[in-house]
C-alpha positions in Angstrom: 31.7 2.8 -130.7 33.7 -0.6 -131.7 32.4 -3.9 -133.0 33.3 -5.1 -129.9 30.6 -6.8 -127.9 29.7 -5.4 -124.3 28.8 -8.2 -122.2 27.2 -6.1 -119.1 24.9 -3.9 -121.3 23.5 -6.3 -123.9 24.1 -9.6 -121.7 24.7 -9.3 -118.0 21.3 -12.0 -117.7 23.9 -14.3 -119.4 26.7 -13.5 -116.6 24.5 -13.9 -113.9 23.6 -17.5 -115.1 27.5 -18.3 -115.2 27.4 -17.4 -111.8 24.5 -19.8 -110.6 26.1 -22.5 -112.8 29.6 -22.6 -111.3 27.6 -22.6 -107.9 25.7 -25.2 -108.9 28.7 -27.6 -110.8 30.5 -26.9 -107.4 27.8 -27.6 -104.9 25.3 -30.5 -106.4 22.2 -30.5 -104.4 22.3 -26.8 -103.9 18.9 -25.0 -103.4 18.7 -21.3 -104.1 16.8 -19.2 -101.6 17.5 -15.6 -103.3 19.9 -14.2 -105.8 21.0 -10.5 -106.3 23.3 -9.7 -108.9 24.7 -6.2 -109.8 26.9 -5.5 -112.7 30.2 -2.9 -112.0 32.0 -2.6 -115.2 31.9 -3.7 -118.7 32.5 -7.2 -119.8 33.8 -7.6 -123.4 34.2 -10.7 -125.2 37.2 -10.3 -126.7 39.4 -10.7 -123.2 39.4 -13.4 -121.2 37.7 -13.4 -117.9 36.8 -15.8 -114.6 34.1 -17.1 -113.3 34.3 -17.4 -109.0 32.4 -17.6 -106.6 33.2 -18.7 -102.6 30.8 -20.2 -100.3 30.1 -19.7 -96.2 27.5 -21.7 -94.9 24.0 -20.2 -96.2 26.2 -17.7 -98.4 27.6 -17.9 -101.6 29.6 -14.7 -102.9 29.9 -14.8 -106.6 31.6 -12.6 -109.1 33.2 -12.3 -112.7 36.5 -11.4 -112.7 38.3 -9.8 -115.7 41.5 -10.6 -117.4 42.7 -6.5 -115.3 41.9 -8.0 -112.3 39.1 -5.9 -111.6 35.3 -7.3 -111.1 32.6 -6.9 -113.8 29.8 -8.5 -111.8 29.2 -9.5 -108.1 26.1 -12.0 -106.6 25.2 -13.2 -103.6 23.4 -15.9 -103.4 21.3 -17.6 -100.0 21.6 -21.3 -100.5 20.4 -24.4 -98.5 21.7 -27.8 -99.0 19.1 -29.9 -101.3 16.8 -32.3 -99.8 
């Protein structure tokens, strides 16, 4: 095994909260009502990768994408607007 550092087995708690931050940046007043995340491949350090998400009404989708185009984490989130 590499020096390299895996993301998704010793931090995907840290990819999940760069999901609910970029939601949160994006959408101020945002309230979460539940939050799933699943990891899908691994996430190394030494590539670059995205943070997205997209939002429909209640919804948000949310994933990290990596620099091969394919997606190391995914989240849904159920939001309502802030009070």
């Amino acid at each position: 095994m590499g020096s390299e550092m895996c993301i998704r087995d010793r931090h995907a708690p840290l990819l999940a909260t760069l999901l609910i931050e970029k939601a949160i940046i994006e959408n101020p007043g945002l309230r979460f009502q539940s939050f799933q995340f699943q990891a899908h491949s691994p996430v190394f350090d030494e590539k670059p990768f995205f943070v997205c998400g997209s939002k429909e009404k209640k919804k948000l989708d949310l994933w990290v994408l990596k620099s091969d185009g394919t997606v190391g984490m995914s989240a849904v989130a159920s939001v309502k607007s802030g009070e």
